[in-house]
Each structure stands twice: as structure tokens, then as C-alpha cells.
C-alpha positions as CSV (number, residue, x, y, z in Angstrom):
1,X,0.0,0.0,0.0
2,X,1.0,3.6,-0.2
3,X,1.9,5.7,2.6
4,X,-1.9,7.8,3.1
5,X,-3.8,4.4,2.8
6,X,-1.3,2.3,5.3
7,X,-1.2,5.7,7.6
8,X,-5.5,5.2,8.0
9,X,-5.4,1.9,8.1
10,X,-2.8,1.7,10.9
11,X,-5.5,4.2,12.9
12,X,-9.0,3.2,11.3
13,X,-10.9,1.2,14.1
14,X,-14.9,0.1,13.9
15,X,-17.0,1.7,10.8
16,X,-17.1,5.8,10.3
17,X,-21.1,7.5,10.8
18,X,-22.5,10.0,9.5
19,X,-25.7,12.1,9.4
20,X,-27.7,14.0,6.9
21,X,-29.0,17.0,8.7
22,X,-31.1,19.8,7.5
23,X,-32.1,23.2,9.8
24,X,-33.2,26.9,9.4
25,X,-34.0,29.5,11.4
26,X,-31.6,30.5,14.4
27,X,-29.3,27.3,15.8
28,X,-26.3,26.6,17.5
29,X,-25.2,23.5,18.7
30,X,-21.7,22.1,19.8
31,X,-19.8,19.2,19.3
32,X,-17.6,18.0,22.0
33,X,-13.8,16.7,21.8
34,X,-13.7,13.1,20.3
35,X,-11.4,10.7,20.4
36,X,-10.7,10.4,16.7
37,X,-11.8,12.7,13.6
38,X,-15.3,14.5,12.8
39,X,-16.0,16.0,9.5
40,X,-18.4,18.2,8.0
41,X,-19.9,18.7,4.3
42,X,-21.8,21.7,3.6
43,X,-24.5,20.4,0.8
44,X,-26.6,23.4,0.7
45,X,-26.7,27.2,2.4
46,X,-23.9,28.8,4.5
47,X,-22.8,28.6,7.7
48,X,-19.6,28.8,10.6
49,X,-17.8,26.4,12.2
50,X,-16.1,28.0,15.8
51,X,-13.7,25.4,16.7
52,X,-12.6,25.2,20.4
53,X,-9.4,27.5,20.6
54,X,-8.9,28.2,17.1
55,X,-10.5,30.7,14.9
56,X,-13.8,30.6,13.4
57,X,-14.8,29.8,9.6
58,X,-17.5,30.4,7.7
59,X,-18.8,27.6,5.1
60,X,-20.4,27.8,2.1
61,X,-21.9,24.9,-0.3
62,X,-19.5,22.5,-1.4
63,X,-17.0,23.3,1.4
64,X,-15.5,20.1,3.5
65,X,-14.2,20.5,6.9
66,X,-11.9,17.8,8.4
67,X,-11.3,18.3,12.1
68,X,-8.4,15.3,12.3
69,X,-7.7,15.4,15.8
70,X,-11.3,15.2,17.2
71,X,-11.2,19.0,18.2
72,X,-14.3,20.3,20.0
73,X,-16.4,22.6,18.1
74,X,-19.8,24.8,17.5
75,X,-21.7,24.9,14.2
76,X,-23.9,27.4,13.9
77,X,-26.2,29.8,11.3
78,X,-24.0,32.8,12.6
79,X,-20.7,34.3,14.3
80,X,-21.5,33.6,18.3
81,X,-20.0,35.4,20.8
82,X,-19.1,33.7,24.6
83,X,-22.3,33.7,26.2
84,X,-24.5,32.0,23.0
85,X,-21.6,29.1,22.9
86,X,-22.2,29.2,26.6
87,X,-25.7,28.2,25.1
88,X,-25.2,25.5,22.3
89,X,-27.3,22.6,22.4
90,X,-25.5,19.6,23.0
91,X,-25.4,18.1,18.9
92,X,-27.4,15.0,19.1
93,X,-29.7,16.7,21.2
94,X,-30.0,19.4,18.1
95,X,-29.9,17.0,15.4
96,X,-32.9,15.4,16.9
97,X,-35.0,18.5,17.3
98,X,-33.4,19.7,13.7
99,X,-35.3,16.8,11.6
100,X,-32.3,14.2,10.3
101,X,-32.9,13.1,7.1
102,X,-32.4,9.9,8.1
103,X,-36.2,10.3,8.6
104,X,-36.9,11.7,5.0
105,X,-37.9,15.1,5.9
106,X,-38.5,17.1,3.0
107,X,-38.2,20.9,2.3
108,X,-41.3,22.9,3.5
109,X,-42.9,25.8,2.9
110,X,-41.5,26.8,7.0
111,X,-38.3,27.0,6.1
112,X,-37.0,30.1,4.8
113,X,-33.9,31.5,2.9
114,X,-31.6,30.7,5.1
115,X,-31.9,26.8,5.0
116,X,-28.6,24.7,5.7
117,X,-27.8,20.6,4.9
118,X,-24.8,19.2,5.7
119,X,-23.3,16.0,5.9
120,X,-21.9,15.4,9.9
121,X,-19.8,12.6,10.5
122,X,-17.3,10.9,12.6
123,X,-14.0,8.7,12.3
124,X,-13.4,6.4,14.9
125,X,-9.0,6.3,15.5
126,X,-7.2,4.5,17.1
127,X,-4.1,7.3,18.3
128,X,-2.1,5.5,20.3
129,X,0.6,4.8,17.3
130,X,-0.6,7.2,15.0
131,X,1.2,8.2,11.6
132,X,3.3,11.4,11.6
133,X,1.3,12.4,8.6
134,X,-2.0,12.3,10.2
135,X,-0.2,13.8,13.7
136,X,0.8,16.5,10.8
137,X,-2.6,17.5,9.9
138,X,-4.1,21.0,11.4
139,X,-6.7,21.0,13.7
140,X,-8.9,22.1,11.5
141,X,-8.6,21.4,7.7
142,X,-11.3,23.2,5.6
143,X,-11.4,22.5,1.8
144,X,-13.5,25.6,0.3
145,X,-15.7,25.2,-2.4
146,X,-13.2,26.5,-5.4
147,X,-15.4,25.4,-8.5
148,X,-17.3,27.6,-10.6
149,X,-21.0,26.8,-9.8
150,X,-22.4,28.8,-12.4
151,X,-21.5,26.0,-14.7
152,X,-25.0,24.3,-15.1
153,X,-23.3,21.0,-16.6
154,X,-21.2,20.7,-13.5
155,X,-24.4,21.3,-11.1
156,X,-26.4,18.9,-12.4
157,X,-23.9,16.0,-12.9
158,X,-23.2,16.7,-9.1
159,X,-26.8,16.8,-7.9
160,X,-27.8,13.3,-9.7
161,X,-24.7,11.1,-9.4
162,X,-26.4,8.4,-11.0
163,X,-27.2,10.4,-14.3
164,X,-30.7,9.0,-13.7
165,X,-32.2,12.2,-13.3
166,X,-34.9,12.8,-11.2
167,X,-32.3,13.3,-8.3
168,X,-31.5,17.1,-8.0
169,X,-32.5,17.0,-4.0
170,X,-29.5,14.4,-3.4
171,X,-26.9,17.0,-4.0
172,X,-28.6,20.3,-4.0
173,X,-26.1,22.9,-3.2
174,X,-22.7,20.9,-3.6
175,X,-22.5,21.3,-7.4
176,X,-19.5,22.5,-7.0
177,X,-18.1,20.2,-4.3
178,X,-15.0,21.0,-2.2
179,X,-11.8,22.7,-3.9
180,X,-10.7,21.4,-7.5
181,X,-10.0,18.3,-6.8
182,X,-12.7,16.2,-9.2
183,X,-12.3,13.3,-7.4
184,X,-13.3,14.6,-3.7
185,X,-16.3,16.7,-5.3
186,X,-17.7,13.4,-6.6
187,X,-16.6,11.4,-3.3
188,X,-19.0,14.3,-1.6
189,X,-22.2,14.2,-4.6
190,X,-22.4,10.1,-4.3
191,X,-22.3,10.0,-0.1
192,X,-25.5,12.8,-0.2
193,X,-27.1,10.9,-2.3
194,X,-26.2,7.4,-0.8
195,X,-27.1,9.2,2.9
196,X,-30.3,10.5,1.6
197,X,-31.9,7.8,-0.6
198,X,-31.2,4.9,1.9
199,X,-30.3,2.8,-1.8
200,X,-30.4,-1.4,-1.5
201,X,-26.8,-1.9,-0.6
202,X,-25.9,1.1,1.1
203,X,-24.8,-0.7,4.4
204,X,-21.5,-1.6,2.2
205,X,-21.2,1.7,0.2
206,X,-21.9,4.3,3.1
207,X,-18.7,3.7,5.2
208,X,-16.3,3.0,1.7
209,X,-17.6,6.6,0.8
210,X,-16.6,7.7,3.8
211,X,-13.2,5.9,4.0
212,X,-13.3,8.0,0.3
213,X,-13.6,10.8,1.6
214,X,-11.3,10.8,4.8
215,X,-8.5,9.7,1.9
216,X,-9.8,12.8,-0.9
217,X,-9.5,15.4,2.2
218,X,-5.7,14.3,2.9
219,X,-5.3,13.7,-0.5
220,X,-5.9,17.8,-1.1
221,X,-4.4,18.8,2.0
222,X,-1.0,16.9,1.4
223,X,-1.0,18.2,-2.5
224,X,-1.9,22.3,-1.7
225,X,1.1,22.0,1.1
226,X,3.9,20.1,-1.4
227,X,6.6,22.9,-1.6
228,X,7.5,24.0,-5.0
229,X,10.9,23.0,-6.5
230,X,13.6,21.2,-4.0
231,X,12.3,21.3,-0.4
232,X,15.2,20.8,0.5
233,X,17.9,23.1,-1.7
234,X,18.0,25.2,0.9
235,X,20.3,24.6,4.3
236,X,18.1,24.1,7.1
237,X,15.1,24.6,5.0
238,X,12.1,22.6,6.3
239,X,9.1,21.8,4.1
240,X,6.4,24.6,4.3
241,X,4.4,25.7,7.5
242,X,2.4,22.3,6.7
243,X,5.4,20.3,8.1
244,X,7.6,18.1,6.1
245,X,5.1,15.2,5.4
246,X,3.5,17.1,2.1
247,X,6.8,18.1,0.9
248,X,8.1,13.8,1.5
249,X,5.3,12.7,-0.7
250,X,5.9,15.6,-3.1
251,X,9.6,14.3,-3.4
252,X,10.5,12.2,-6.4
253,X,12.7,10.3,-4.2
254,X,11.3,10.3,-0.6
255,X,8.6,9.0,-2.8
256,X,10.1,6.2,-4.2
257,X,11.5,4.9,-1.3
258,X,8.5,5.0,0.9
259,X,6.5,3.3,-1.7
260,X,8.9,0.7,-1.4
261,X,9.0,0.5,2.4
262,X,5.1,0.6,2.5
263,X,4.7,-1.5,-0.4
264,X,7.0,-4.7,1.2
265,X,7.6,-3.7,4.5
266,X,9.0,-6.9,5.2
267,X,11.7,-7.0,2.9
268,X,15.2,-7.3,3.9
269,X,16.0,-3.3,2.8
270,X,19.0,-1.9,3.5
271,X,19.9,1.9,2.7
272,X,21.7,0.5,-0.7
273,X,19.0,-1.1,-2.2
274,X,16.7,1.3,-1.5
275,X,18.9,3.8,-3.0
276,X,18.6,1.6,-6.0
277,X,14.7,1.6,-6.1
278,X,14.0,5.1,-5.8
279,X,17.1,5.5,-8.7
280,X,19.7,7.8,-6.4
281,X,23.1,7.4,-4.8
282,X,23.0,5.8,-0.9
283,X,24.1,9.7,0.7
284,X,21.3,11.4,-1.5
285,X,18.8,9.1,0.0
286,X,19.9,9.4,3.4
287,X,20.0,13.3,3.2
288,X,16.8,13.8,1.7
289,X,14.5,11.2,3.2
290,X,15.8,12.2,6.8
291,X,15.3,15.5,5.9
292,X,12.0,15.5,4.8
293,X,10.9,12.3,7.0
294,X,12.8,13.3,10.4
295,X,14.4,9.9,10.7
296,X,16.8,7.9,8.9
297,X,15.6,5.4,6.2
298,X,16.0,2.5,8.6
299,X,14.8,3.8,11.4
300,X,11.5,4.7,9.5
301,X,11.1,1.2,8.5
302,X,11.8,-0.3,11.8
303,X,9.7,1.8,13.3
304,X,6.8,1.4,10.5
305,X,7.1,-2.4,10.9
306,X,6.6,-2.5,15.1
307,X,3.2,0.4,14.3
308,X,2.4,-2.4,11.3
309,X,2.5,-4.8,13.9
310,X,0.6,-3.2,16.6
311,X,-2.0,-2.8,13.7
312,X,-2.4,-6.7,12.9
313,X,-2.5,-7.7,16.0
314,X,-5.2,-4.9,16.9
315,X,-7.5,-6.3,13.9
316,X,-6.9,-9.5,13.0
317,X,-6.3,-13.0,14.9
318,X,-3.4,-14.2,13.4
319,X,-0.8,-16.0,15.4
320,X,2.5,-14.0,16.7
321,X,4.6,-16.0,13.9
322,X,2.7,-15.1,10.8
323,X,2.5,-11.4,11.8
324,X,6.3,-11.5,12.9
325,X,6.7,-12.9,9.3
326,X,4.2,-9.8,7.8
327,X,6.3,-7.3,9.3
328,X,9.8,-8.6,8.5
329,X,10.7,-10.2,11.8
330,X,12.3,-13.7,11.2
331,X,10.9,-14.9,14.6
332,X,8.1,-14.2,17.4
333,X,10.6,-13.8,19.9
334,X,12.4,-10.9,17.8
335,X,9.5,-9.5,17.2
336,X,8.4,-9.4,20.7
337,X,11.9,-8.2,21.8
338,X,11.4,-5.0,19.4
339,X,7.7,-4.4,20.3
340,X,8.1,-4.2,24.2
341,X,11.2,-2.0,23.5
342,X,9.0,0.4,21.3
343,X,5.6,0.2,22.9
344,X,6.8,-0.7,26.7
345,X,4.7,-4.2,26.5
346,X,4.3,-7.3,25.0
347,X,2.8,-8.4,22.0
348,X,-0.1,-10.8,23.7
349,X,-0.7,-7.5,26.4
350,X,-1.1,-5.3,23.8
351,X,-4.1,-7.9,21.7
352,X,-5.6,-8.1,25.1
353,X,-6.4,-4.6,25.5
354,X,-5.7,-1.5,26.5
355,X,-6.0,-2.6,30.9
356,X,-3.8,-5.7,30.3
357,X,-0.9,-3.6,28.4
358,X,-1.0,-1.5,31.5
359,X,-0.3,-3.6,33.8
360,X,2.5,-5.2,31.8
């Protein structure tokens, strides 16, 4: 796999949710801190999102919000000042008096211009060994609706997915979808549509549009953050304000070489072969994948192999051996060796659960 898929996957625990919520009128309600990632799709109207410590944002139709580090947060039809956050309602408390449209509510002649549906939703992580990518990511990652939405042709593919017709109410409003990336604006016009038509089969495709869109929203982060040119030409340069994980990916060689790693993590690599695979001389791998990554080649893959590890033995119920053999260990007992050095307990604590690889 590629680094963005194998740095979810390493995370990703139990199926993502989401809700399809539509309100007017005056509202306010708050979303407390999660343990894992909420997101937010504006399909129709405007309104703000006032995370907890950070700065507010207003939305529009077609923008995405990512909050990747399960910040608390108020969404709202307006700018609030202390005492109405004071006063949010508690957000499944709102979303119940709002009308989901889990319940089919249609549009009524009550509500009035200033009408909002969004898509709310949440990722359930597992943080413990998360990626440096994903501990890269901003609180609060809003991809704005960049798209022309005059363009009737674009509105109307986006607001029937299925080019049925018949379907403009499944995307109304996100015509444009969030930023110019093609692929995330479609990722966001098929999950409104799957959310609100309730289609035979969409137990299966709700949560892989979701895992979609989670991977679309990094996607665009990781690709408006890449530095232009060499990030690293210049002495002590570091890659962007982003951090250095866009600018690794953005690197022809980085690159390589983590496709490699993450592609066949249990290969016996060393520095000079992987210096073969990604085409460079061993010193120009080593200076620009520990530049850009923050640790040696080696020391990434060791490292990648033990979180790798941590993951396999977190989701599946194969024996010590075979994932010791998965991640490039030639024996449990090695494996176990490296793991309680890394994560401070053993391998059968850690499968037990969080309790028994505290008392370890």
C-alpha cells in the first residue's frame, strides 16, 4: 500500500457514521472533543464552524471541513460570541429536534432563505501509534468550495450522481463540491445521495464513501502543502508551515523509497538497495529522506514495521509467527523483543487490550 492508505489503516478502528442534517432559522449547537476525527460537508446554504481554541470559519456549499484530531467545536447559522456558545445545544440533542434526514424530511414551505444541509460525521481512530502524517494535519482542515458553480453542466452531474435524473435533491447545493479536486467533489455528490436515498446496498457503500472521503480530504491537503521546487535546496530549510510530510510525498525520491517500504515492509532493505529503487546514490537518500521524513531510512522502516504490527495484531487474529513474518521479523521472539522496546509491553498485552498492556 502507499503511505496515506497504510497511515489510515494503521488508525481506522470500527465503521465511520455520518448524518444528513437539514435546519433553518436560528441554531447553534456544539460538538464535544472526540477521540478520533469529525467531519463536516456543507450540501446546501452557508454557515460557521467556531472550533474550540482556534479561529472561526464560515462555510459555504461544497466546502468540506476535516477536524483530524477530534477538536471540540460549535456549528452554527451565525458568528456567536461567549455567552450564545455558553448556550449551544448539546449536537445530538439538536440534530434530533433539527429533523435528520435519516427520517426523510423534505423541504417545506416553514423554512426560509436561510436553510442549511450538511453532511456530519465521525472517524473512529485509534491514536495510540498514529502516523506522523495524520499527527501532521491542522486542527482544523477546511477545503472551500473553489469550483465555478455557475457552470449548469457541473451542477447537475453533481446533484444526480447516478445520471438518472430525477435526483437534483441528493446534492442540491454541492455542485461545485470542495476545492478542485474532481475526485473529492464526486466522493461528496455520491455519499449525499447514498445518505439520503437509503439505496439497497448502502450498508456496504456508506462507510467505503466515507473511507473516500477521509483519503480525498488528505489527498488535497497533502498536494496544496507540497513545496514547489527542492524542499530541500536550501540549508536548514524545512518543508512549508504544513510540516515536512507534504513536501516527503511531493519528493520524487522520498517518494520512491516510501513506496517501497510501505509497499513490502518486510523485505530485507537496507539503505543501498533502496537507493537503487528510488534511482539515487545511498548519501542522497539518506540526506533527503531524513530531511524530509525526520528519521533515517532504517529507522523509519523499523519503526513502521513494530506500528504495522501493533495494527495486525489490533484487527486481525493471526498468530505471533505469521505477523512477525508480515512485518519482516524472522521470529516471534524478535518480534516481541522490538515491540516491548518500542511500545513498553508485549505483544499478547497489547491484543488483550488497552488494561492488560497497562499492567504489563
Amino acid at each position: 500500500m502507499d503511505v496515506v492508505s497504510d497511515a489510515i489503516s494503521a488508525v481506522r478502528i470500527g465503521r465511520p457514521s455520518s448524518q444528513r442534517v437539514r435546519v433553518s432559522g436560528s441554531w447553534c449547537a456544539r460538538l464535544a472533543p472526540y477521540d478520533g476525527a469529525g467531519f463536516h460537508v456543507v450540501l446546501e446554504g452557508r454557515c460557521w464552524l467556531l472550533p474550540d481554541g482556534g479561529e472561526p470559519v464560515e462555510l459555504g456549499p461544497g466546502d468540506a471541513v476535516l477536524l483530524p484530531h477530534g477538536t471540540g467545536h460549535v456549528i452554527a447559522d451565525g458568528p456567536a460570541d461567549a455567552a450564545r456558545l455558553a448556550r449551544a445545544v448539546p449536537f445530538e440533542q439538536w440534530r434530533a429536534g433539527a429533523g435528520s434526514r435519516a427520517g426523510r424530511r423534505e423541504p417545506s414551505a416553514a423554512d426560509d432563505g436561510a436553510a442549511v444541509e450538511m453532511l456530519c460525521g465521525k472517524y473512529r481512530l485509534d491514536r495510540s501509534h498514529a502516523h506522523p502524517l495524520l499527527a501532521e494535519l491542522p486542527p482544523l482542515l477546511h477545503l472551500p468550495n473553489r469550483t465555478d458553480s455557475a457552470d449548469p453542466t457541473a451542477l447537475t452531474a453533481l446533484t444526480d450522481p447516478t445520471g438518472l435524473g430525477g435526483g437534483a435533491r441528493a446534492g442540491a447545493g454541492a455542485g461545485a463540491g470542495a476545492g478542485a479536486d474532481p475526485g473529492l467533489r464526486s466522493a461528496i455528490a455520491l455519499l449525499g445521495h447514498e445518505v439520503d436515498e437509503r439505496l439497497p446496498g448502502s450498508g456496504v457503500a456508506l462507510p467505503s464513501l466515507l473511507d473516500l472521503l477521509l483519503v480525498y480530504m488528505i489527498r488535497s491537503w497533502t498536494a496544496e502543502h507540497a513545496a514547489p521546487g527542492d524542499p530541500i535546496a536550501a540549508p536548514g530549510s524545512r518543508a512549508g508551515a504544513a510540516g515536512t510530510w507534504p513536501a516527503a510525498l511531493g519528493d520524487p525520491v522520498t517518494a520512491a523509497a516510501l513506496r517501497a517500504l510501505h509497499t513490502d515492509p518486510a523485505a530485507p532493505w537496507t539503505v543501498e538497495r533502496l537507493a537503487a529503487e528510488a534511482g539515487v546514490s545511498r548519501p542522497t537518500l539518506a540526506r533527503r529522506f531524513t530531511a524530509l521524513v525526520g528519521r533515517p531510512p532504517m529507522a523509519y522502516l523499523a519503526w513502521w514495521r513494530l506500528t504495522r504490527a501493533a495494527a495486525l495484531l489490533r484487527d486481525t487474529p493471526d498468530p505471533l509467527a505469521a505477523v512477525a513474518r508480515r512485518v519482516g521479523y524472522s521470529t516471534p521472539y524478535a518480534l516481541s523483543h522490538a515491540f516491548r522496546r518500542e511500545f513498553g509491553t508485549t505483544p499478547g498485552q497489547y491484543r488483550k487490550g488497552p488494561a492488560a498492556a497497562t499492567t504489563g
